[in-house]
ZAMARGU-4260 file (C-alpha; in steps of 0.2 Angstrom, whole numbers, plus 5000, padded with zeros to 4 digits):
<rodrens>
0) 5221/4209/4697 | 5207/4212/4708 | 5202/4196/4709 | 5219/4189/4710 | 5222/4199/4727
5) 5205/4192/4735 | 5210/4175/4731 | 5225/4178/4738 | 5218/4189/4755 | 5207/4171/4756
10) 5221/4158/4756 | 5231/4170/4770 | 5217/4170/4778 | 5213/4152/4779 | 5232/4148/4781
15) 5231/4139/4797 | 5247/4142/4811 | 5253/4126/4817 | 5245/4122/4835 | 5263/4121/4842
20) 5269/4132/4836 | 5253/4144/4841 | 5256/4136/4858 | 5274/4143/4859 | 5272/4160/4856
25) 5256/4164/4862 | 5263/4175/4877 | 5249/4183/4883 | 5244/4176/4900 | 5226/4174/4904
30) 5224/4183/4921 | 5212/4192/4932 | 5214/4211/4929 | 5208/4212/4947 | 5229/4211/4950
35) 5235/4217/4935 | 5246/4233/4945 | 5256/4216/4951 | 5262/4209/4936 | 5265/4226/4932
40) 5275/4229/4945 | 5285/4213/4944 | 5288/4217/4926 | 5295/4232/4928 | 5309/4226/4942
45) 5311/4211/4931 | 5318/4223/4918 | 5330/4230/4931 | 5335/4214/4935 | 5339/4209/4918
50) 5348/4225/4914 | 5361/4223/4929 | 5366/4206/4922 | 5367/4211/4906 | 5378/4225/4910
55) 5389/4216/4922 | 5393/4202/4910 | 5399/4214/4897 | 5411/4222/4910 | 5417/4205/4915
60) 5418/4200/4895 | 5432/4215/4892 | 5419/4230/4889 | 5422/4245/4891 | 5408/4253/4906
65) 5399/4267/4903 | 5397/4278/4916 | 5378/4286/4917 | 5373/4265/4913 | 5384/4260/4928
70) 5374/4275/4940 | 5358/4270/4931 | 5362/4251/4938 | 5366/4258/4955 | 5350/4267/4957
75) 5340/4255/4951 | 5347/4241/4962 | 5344/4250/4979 | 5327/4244/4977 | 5321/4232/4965
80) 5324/4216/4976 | 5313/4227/4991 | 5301/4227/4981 | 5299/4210/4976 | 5298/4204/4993
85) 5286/4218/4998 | 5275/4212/4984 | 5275/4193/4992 | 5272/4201/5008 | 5256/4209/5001
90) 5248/4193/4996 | 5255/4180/5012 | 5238/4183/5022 | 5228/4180/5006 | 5237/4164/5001
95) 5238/4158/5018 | 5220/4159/5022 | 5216/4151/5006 | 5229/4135/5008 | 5231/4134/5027
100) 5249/4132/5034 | 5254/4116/5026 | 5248/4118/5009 | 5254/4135/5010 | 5271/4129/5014
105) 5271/4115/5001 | 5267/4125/4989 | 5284/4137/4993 | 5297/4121/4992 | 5286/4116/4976
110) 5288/4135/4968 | 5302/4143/4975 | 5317/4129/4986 | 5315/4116/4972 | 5317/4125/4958
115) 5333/4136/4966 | 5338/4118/4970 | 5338/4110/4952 | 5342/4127/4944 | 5358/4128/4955
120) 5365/4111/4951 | 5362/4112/4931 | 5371/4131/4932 | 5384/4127/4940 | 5386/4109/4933
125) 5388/4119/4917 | 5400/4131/4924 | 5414/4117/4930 | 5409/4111/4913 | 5413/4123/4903
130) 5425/4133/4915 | 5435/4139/4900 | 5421/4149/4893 | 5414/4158/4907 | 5416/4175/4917
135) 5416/4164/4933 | 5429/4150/4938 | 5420/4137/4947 | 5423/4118/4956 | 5415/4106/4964
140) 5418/4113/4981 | 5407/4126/4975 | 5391/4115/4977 | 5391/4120/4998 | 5389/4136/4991
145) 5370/4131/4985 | 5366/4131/5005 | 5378/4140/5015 | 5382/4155/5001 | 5368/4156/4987
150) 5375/4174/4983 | 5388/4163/4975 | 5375/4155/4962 | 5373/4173/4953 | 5354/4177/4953
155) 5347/4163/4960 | 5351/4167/4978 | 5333/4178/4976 | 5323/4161/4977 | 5331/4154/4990
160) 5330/4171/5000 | 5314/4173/4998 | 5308/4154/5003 | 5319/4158/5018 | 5310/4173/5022
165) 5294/4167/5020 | 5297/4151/5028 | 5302/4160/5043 | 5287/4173/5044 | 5277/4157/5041
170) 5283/4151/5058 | 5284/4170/5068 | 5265/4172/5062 | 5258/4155/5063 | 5265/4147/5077
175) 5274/4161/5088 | 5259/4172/5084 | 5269/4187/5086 | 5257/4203/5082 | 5264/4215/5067
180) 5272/4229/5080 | 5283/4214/5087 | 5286/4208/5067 | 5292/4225/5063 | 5304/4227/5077
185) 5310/4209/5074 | 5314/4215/5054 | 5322/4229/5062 | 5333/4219/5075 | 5338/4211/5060
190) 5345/4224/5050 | 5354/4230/5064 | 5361/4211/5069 | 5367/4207/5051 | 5383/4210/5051
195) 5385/4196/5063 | 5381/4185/5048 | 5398/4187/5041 | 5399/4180/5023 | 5384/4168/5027
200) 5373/4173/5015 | 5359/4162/5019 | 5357/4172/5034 | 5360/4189/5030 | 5350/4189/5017
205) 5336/4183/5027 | 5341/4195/5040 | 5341/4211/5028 | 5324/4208/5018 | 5313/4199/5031
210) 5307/4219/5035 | 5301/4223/5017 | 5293/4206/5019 | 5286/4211/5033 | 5279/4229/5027
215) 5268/4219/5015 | 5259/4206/5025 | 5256/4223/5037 | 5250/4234/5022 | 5241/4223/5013
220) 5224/4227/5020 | 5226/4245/5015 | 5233/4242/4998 | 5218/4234/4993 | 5205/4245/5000
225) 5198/4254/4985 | 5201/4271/4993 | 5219/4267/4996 | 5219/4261/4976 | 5212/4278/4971
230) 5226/4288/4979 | 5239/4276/4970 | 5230/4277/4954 | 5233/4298/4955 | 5246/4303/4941
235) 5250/4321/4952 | 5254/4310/4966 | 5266/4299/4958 | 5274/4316/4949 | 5275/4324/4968
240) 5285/4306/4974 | 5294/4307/4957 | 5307/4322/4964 | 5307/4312/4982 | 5312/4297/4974
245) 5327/4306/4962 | 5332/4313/4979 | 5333/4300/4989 | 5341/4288/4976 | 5355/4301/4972
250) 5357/4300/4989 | 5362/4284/4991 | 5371/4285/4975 | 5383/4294/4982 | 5384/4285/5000
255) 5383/4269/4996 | 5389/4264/5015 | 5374/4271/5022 | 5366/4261/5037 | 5354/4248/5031
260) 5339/4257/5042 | 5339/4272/5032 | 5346/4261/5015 | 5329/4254/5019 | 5318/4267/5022
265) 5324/4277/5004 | 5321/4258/4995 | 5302/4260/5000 | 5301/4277/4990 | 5307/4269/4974
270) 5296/4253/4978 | 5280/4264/4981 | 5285/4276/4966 | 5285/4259/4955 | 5269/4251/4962
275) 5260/4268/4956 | 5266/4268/4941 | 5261/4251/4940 | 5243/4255/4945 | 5241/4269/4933
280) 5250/4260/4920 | 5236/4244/4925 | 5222/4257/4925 | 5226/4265/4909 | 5230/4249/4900
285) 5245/4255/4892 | 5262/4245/4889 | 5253/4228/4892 | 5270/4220/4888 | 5274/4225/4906
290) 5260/4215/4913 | 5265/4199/4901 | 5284/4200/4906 | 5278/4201/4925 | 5266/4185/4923
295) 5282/4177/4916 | 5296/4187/4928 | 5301/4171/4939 | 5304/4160/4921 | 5314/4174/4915
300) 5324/4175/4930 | 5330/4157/4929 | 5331/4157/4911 | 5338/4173/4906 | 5355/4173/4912
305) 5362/4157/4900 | 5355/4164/4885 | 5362/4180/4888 | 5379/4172/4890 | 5376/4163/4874
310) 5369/4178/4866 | 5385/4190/4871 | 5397/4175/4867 | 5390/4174/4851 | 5389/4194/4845
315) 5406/4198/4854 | 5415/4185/4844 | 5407/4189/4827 | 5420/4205/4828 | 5406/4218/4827
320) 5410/4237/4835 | 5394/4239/4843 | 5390/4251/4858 | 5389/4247/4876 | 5368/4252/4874
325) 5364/4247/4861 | 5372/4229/4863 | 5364/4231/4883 | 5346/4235/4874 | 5348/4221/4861
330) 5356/4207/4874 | 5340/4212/4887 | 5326/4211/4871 | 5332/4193/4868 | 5336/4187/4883
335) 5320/4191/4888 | 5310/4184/4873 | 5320/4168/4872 | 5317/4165/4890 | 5298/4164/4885
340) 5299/4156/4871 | 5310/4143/4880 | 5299/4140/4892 | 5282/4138/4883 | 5293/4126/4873
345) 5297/4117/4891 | 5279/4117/4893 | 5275/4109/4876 | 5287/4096/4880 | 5280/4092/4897
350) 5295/4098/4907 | 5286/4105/4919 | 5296/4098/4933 | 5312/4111/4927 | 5299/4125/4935
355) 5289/4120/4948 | 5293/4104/4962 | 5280/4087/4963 | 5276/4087/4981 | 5257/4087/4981
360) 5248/4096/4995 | 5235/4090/5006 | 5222/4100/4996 | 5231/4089/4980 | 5230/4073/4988
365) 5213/4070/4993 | 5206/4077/4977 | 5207/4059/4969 | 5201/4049/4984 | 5185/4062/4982
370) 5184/4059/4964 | 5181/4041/4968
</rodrens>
C-alpha cells in the first residue's frame, strides 16, 4: 500500500496541465508591488461596481429588493466612480511625462474610446437582437445614444467619461497651461454649471468628475512621498476616518438631493478611507485577490455585465427559491471569474483587438524603422 501511494504521489506529480489551459487560469498578474495599494483599490470599487448591477438586474427581473442591500448600494455608490477617476488623476503627470502628449493621447483612444466604442455597438447590437430577453427595450435610434447619451449604454458610459475627462485636462494642462488653483476652480465651475447639461450626459458627466480628476493629478506628489504613505499605511487612522466616513455616507443616504459641492466633498471621505485600506491591505499582503481583481477591473467591467444577465437568466428559470444575498453573492463570484476567464481565453485566441484599440503611437512607430 505504501508503495502503491508513492507511485501514485509520483504520477500526480508528473501529471502535466495543459499549457492552455495553464494560460487561461493563471490569474495572477505579474506587477510591481511598488503600486500594489492601486490595484487594491481599484479592486475594491470594482466589487461595488459589480454588486449594484447585480442587484439592479434582480429588481428589474421581478425580485423582491431588500432593503439594508438597497442602503448598502446607495452608500456605496456616492463614491466608488470618484474614486476611480481620482486614482487616474494620481498617475496623469507620471504617464504623461513618460509618453509626451501625443502618445499619451493615443494611448487613451487605444485603452479607453475604442473599446467603449466596440463595446457599445456589440451590447446594444445584442440588445435589439434579443429585445425579448432583456430588462431593457432598445432600437436602433438608440445607437445616438453611444455619443450624445452613454448613460444610456448601462456601465459603459464610465470609459467614455473618463476619456472625456482626461482628454479635456490633457488640453487645460498642456496647452492652456492653466496652474492647479485655476484647475480646481474650473472643476468647481463645473459642478455648479451642470445642470445646464440637461440630459446630455456626455457633458455632465465630464462636468461633475473633472474635479476628482483633478484632486489626483494635484495630490499626486504628496501621495507618493514615503512620509505621506506612512500616514496611509497607519490602521488607528483609518479606524479614526472609519466613524467620519459612516457619518458622512448616512448623510447622504438620507439627502440624496444634496448639492454636488458638498456630495463631492463627503465622496473624498469614502475614497481616502478605501485608498487606506488599500495600502494597509497592500502593506500587509492579505486578501491578494483584491490586487488580482483590480489588475483585471477594466476587463471585468466590460465583461461582466452579459454574463451576469446569462447567469441570472439561467438560475432564475431553473425554479429555485434562493434568497436575494445569496443569489447577489453567488451572481457577483461568477460574473467576476468568468469575466477573467473569458478574457484570458480572448487573449489565447488573439483577440486582443476586443480590448485594447490598433492606433500605434509615435513611440510604436519608429521602433521598427530603428530595428532596421
Amino acid at each position: 500500500m505504501i508503495t502503491w501511494n508513492f507511485r501514485y504521489h509520483q504520477t500526480v506529480t508528473h501529471m502535466q496541465i495543459p499549457p492552455k489551459l495553464k494560460f487561461i487560469f493563471s490569474f495572477q498578474p505579474a506587477v510591481s508591488r511598488r503600486y500594489a495599494w492601486v490595484d487594491y483599490a481599484k479592486g475594491i470599487a470594482i466589487i461595488f461596481v459589480v454588486y449594484r448591477h447585480v442587484l439592479y438586474g434582480l429588481l428589474y427581473s421581478g425580485v423582491t429588493a431588500n432593503p439594508v442591500m438597497m442602503d448598502a448600494n446607495e452608500i456605496l455608490y456616492g463614491f466608488r466612480m470618484p474614486l476611480f477617476f481620482f486614482l487616474s488623476g494620481l498617475f496623469f503627470a507620471s504617464s504623461l511625462q513618460k509618453r509626451g502628449p501625443a502618445d499619451f493621447l493615443v494611448t487613451k483612444i487605444n485603452t479607453l474610446l475604442y473599446p467603449y466604442l466596440l463595446w457599445c455597438f456589440i451590447q446594444l447590437t445584442l440588445q435589439i437582437l434579443f429585445s425579448d430577453y432583456t430588462n431593457f427595450k432598445r432600437g436602433v435610434n438608440n445607437y445616438i445614444d453611444i455619443l450624445i447619451h452613454p448613460r444610456g449604454m448601462l456601465q459603459q458610459w464610465y470609459l467614455f467619461a473618463l476619456f472625456n475627462v482626461t482628454a479635456l485636462y490633457l488640453f487645460t494642462h498642456v496647452v492652456l497651461k492653466l496652474k492647479a488653483p485655476v484647475q480646481i476652480l474650473l472643476g468647481l465651475a463645473f459642478l455648479g454649471l451642470i445642470r445646464f447639461a440637461g440630459d446630455i450626459s456626455t457633458i455632465s458627466d465630464v462636468m461633475m468628475f473633472y474635479i476628482f480628476f483633478c484632486l489626483g493629478h494635484i495630490t499626486a506628489p504628496l501621495f507618493f512621498q514615503e512620509k505621506i504613505q506612512r500616514q496611509l499605511t497607519s490602521g488607528w487612522k483609518a479606524l479614526a476616518l472609519l466613524p467620519v466616513f459612516i457619518v458622512a455616507q448616512y448623510y447622504t443616504l438620507k439627502h440624496p438631493e444634496e448639492n454636488l459641492y458638498l456630495f463631492s466633498a463627503l465622496a473624498m471621505f469614502g475614497a481616502l478611507l478605501v485608498i487606506m485600506v488599500s495600502f494597509l491591505l497592500a502593506k500587509y499582503q492579505r486578501m491578494v485577490f483584491l490586487q488580482t481583481l483590480g489588475h483585471y477591473s477594466l476587463y471585468i467591467y466590460l465583461l461582466h455585465l452579459g454574463i451576469i444577465f446569462l447567469l441570472r437568466t439561467l438560475f432564475l428559470r431553473t425554479g429555485l427559491v434562493i434568497s436575494m444575498p445569496v443569489m447577489t453573492v453567488l451572481l457577483m463570484s461568477l460574473g467576476i471569474l468568468f469575466s477573467i476567464i473569458l478574457y484570458r481565453i480572448c487573449l489565447l485566441l488573439h483577440l486582443e483587438f476586443l480590448f485594447v484599440g490598433p492606433f500605434k503611437t509615435r513611440a510604436e512607430a519608429l521602433r521598427p524603422a530603428q530595428g532596421k
